[in-house]
N, C-alpha and C positions, 0 to 999 in steps of 0.2 A: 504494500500500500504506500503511493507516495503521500509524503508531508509538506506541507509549505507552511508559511506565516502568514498569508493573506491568498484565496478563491475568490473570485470574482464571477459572481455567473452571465454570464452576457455580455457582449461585447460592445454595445453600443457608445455612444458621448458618454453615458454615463460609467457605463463598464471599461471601457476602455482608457479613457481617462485616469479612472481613480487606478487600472493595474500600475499605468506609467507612473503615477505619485507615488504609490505605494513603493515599486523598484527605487526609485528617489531616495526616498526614505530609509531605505536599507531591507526591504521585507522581501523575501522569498515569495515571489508569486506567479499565480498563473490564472492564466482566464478563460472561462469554456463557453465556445462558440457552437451551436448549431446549425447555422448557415453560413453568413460571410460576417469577416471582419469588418468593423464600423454598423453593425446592426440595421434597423431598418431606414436610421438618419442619412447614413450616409449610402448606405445603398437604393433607397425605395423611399425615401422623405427628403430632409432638407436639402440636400447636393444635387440628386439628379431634377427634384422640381426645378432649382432657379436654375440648371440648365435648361431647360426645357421652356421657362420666363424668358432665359436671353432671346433664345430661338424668336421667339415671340414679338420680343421689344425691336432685333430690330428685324423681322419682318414687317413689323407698323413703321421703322423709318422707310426702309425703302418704299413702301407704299406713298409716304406721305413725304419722299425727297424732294418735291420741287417747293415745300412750303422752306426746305434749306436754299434753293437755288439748285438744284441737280436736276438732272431727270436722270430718271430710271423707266426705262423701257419692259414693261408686262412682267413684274416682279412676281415672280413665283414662290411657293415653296412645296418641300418634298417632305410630305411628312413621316417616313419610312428613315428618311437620314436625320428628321429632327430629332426624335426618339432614338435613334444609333447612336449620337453624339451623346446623350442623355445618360444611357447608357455606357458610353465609353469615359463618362467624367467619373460617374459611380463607379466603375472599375477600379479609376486611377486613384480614387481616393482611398478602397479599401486594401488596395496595394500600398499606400500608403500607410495605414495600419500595420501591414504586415512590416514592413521596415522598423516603425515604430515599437512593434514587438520586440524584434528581434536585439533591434538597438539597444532597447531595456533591460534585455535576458527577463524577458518573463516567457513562461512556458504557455505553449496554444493548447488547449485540449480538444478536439472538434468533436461533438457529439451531442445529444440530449442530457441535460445533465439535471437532477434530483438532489435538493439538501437531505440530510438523515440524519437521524438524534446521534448525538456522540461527535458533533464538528465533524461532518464527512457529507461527501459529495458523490453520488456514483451517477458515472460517466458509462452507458453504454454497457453495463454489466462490470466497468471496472469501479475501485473504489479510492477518494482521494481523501486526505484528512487535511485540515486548516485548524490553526490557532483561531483565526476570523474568516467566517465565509459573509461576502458582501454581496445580495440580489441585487441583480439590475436586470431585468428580465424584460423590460419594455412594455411597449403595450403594441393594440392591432386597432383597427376600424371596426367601430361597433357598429353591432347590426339590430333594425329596429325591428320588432315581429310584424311592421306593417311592409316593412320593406326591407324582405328577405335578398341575400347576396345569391348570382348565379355563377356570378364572374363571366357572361356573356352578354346581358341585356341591363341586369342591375348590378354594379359593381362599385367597388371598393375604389379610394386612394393608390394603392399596388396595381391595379390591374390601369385603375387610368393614366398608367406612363408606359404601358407596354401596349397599346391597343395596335390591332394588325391593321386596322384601315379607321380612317377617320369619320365619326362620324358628322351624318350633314345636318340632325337636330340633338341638341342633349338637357336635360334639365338634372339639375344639379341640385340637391336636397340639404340642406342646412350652410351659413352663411358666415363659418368661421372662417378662419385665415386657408384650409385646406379648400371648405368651396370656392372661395373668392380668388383664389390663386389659382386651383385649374376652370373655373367660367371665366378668365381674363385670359388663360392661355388659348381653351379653345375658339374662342371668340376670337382672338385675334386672329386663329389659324384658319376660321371663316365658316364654324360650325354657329349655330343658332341655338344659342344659347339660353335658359330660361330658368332662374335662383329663386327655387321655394324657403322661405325662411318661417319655423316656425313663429318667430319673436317678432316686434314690432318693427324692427328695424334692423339692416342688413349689418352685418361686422356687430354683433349686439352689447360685446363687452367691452367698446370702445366707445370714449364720447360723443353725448349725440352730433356735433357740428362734423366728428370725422364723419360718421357716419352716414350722413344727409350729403356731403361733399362727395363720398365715393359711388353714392348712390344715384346722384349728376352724374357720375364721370360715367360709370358703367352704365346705363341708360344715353347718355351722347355717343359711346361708342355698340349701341345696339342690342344691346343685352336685356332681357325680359327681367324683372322683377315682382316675387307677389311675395309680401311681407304679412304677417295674422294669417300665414296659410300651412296645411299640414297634408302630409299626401296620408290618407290613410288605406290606400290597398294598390297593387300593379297588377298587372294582366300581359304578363310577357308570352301568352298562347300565338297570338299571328307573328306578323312577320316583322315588327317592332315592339316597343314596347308602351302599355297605355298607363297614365297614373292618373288616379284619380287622386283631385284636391281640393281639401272642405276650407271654406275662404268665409269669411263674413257674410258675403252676398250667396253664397251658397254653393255646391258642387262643381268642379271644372273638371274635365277629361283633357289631360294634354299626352298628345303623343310623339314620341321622340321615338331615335335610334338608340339611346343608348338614357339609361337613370343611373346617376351616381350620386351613392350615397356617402354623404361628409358632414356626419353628425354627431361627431365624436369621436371617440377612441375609448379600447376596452384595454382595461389593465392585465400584461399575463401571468399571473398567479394563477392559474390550473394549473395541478399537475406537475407542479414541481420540487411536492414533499411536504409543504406548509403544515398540513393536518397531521402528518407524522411526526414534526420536531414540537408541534404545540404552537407554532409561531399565530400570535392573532392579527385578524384581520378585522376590516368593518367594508363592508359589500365587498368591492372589490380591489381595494387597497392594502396596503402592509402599513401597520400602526405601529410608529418608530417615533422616538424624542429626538430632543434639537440635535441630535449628535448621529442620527439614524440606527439607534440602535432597538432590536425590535423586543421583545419581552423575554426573549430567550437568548443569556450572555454567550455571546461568542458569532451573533446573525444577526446579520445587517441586513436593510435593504434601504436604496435611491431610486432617483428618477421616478419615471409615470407610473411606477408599482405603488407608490406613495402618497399621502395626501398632496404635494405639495402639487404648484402648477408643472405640466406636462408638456415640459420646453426641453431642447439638447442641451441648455446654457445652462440651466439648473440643475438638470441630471451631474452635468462637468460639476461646479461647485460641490453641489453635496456630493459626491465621491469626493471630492480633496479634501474636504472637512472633515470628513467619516474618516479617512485615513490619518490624516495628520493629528486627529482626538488619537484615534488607534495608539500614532506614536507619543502619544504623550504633550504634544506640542500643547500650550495654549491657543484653543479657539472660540469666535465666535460664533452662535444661533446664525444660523443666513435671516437676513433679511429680504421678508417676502414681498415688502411694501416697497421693495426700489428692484424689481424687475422688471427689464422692458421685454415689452411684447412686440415683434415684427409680422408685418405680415407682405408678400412680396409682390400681390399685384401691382399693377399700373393705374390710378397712382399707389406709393407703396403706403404702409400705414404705419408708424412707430409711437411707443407709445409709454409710458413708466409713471407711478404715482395716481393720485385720486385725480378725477375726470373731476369736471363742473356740477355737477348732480351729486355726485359720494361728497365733498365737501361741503355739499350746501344743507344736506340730509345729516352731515355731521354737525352743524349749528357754526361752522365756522364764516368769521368775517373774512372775506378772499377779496382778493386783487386777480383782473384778468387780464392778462396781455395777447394779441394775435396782429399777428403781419402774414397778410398773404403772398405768395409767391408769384402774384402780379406784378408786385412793385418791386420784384430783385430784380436785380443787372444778369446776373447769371442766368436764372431759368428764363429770363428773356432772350436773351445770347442762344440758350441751350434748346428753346424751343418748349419748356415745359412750366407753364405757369399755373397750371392747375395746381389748389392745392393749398397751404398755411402752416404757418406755426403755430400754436396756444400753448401756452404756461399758465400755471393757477399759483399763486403763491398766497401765505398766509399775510393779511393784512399787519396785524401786532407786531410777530416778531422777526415777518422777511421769510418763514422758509418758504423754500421751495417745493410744494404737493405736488405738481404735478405737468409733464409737459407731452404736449399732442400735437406729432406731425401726420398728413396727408401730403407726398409729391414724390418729385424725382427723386433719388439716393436719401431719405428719410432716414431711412434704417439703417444707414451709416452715420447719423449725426445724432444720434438720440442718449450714445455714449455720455457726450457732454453733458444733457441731462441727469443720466444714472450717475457718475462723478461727483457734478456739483451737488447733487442728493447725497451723497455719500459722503463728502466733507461737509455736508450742512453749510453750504455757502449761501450767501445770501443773492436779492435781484441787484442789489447796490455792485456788489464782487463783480456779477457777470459784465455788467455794464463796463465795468470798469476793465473786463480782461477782452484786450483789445483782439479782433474777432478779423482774420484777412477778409480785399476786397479786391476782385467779385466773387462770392460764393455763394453758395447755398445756406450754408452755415451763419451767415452773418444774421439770417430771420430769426435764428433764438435770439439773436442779443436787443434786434427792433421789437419783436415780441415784450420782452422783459422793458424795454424800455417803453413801450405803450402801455405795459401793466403801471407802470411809472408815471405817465403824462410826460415823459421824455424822450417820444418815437421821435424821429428824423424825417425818414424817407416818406409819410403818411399826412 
């Protein structure tokens, strides 16, 4: 039976992270994959979608090259080599992993792998024993009983970046960052698009002004919207597929080629030992303290197995926290309240701290600030002026609650945000830290300065 000091089950952001910290750290470790390296993120979620976004974005430039001065002559695309490329990034990246392994000396174990009482793992009919065994088992696409998965007519997130032919109508069932990321890819790619949202409003856990702003954009670039709608049954018998949807005003039949369902995600704790080691759970999560440690000493679990939000970025985090508690290091609880959320349609959406509703519901006196990306030099330059900054800061004592982008590269500028939340800096500070010019970036500091009465450009 082999031994290490640290099991890692899964290899995703958050499995595979925390093994490299852990080697770091000095700990004998190995990590058991049953598919590929880098898990569903990087193989089947984050990496190959926003290849798949690029393909997209700039098939919309070429189309729309002579609003630069170009012409582009019957700009095509292939959507058989879009999805190859997509495919060929996911590769690169979990080949990248495997480097990452090896560089580490942590041991790969590939197989299905089982926690069991007594700190041990079996792999496949083998058995491996840990000091610490750390879950990170991921999660999958959940599936509603109204709208069962075929993987041909109604399918999953996985299945919609491998499709064999494109199709020419799809509606798309819930309006988180996964719906709203592929109705923007396939629409772009010239499928007819149509986004059922349960909830009042599309992107529903972002603030309402993003909300309303994406909900223009997707709508001017063609895209169906029915918001207060629920499909409750499909009929994939003919030769498409039919859903039926209860709306306010009552009953709709829409028919498409293709229903994809993006309403979540299910935690994967089946099946992986839980009810044998005693580890508790609550539905379908692993219930663990700030430290991720679960009721049973010596078994961990991170990432979307977890209460916490079910991000790669936070999976990363709590694995390095989980391990560095391990070594003894001083750490801190993560903080849940300064996580940003991206989401990568066009426009993109980024987002970290309380919206304008959660601060006003909390009784707080707020200051609001927003500049839209009409009035930058940049996204005018750039061609992209949909779109805004907003910042919520607390009136009294300057902090900063909260900052809300919709536009171009959003989700590369939202950092600043999570930062200056994270030293508790103030709107005076930012104003103050001189921001380059032309950028995109410069709209947080107008923003903040309009939460001020000391905007410029406006």
């Amino acid at each position: 039976m082999s031994k290490y000091d640290i099991i890692v089950l899964g290899s995703g952001p958050g499995g595979y992270v925390t093994a490299i910290r852990a080697s770091q750290l000095g700990f004998k470790t190995a990590v058991i994959e049953k598919e590929s390296l880098g898990g569903v993120c990087l193989n089947w979620g984050c990496i190959p979608t926003k290849a798949l976004l690029k393909s997209a974005q700039v098939f919309e430039y070429l189309k729309h090259s002579e609003d630069y001065g170009l012409k582009v002559k019957d700009a095509e695309h292939d959507f058989d080599a879009v999805v190859k490329r997509s495919r060929g990034v996911a590769d690169g990246m979990s080949n990248g992993v495997k480097f990452l392994m090896k560089k580490n000396k942590i041991d790969v174990i590939e197989g299905y792998g089982k926690v069991k009482p007594g700190k041990k793992v079996e792999v496949e009919g083998k058995v491996y024993s840990a000091d610490h065994i750390i879950i990170a088992t991921g999660a999958r696409s959940r599936e509603l009983p109204s709208l069962p998965q075929d993987g041909k007519k109604v399918i999953g997130y996985r299945k919609a970046m491998t499709l064999d032919t494109q199709p020419k109508k799809m509606v798309v069932v819930g309006s988180g960052a996964i719906g709203v990321e592929f109705a923007y890819f396939y629409n772009s790619m010239g499928t007819e698009v149509t986004i059922v949202e349960y909830m009042p409003k599309i992107v529903p856990i972002e603030d309402d002004e993003v909300s309303k702003q994406l909900e223009r954009s997707f709508k001017k670039s063609g895209i169906k919207i029915m918001t207060s709608a629920e499909v409750t049954s499909v009929d994939t018998s003919g030769k498409g597929v039919k859903a039926t949807v209860k709306t306010k005003k009552g009953e709709e039949v829409l028919e498409a080629d293709i229903v994809l369902s993006a309403v979540g995600i299910k935690s994967n704790i089946e099946n992986i030992g839980l009810e044998d080691v005693g580890i508790a759970v609550d539905r379908d999560k692993i219930l663990v303290n700030d430290y991720y440690q679960t009721n049973i000493p010596g078994y961990y679990a991170i990432g979307d197995v977890t209460p916490g939000q079910a991000l790669a970025h936070v999976a990363s985090a709590e694995g390095i926290l989980c391990v560095e508690k391990i070594a003894g290091q001083h750490v801190e609880a993560l903080d849940y309240g300064n996580i940003p959320g991206c989401t990568y349609c066009s426009p993109e959406i980024a987002s970290v701290g309380l919206t304008e509703s959660q601060a006003k519901e909390q009784g707080l006196d707020i200051k609001i600030g927003k500049f839209p990306f009409s009035a930058s030099g940049k996204a005018s330059a750039g061609g992209n002026k949909e779109g805004f900054v907003k910042v919520i800061f607390d009136a009294k004592y300057g902090e900063w609650l909260g900052c809300h982008m919709i536009g171009a590269g959003v989700t590369d500028m939202i950092a600043e945000a999570v930062l200056g939340r994270k030293l508790e800096t103030t709107g005076h500070e930012v104003l103050k830290a001189v921001h380059p010019h032309p950028t995109m970036s410069e709209a947080v500091m107008e923003a903040v300065a309009d939460a001020y009465d000391e905007v410029i450009h406006l």
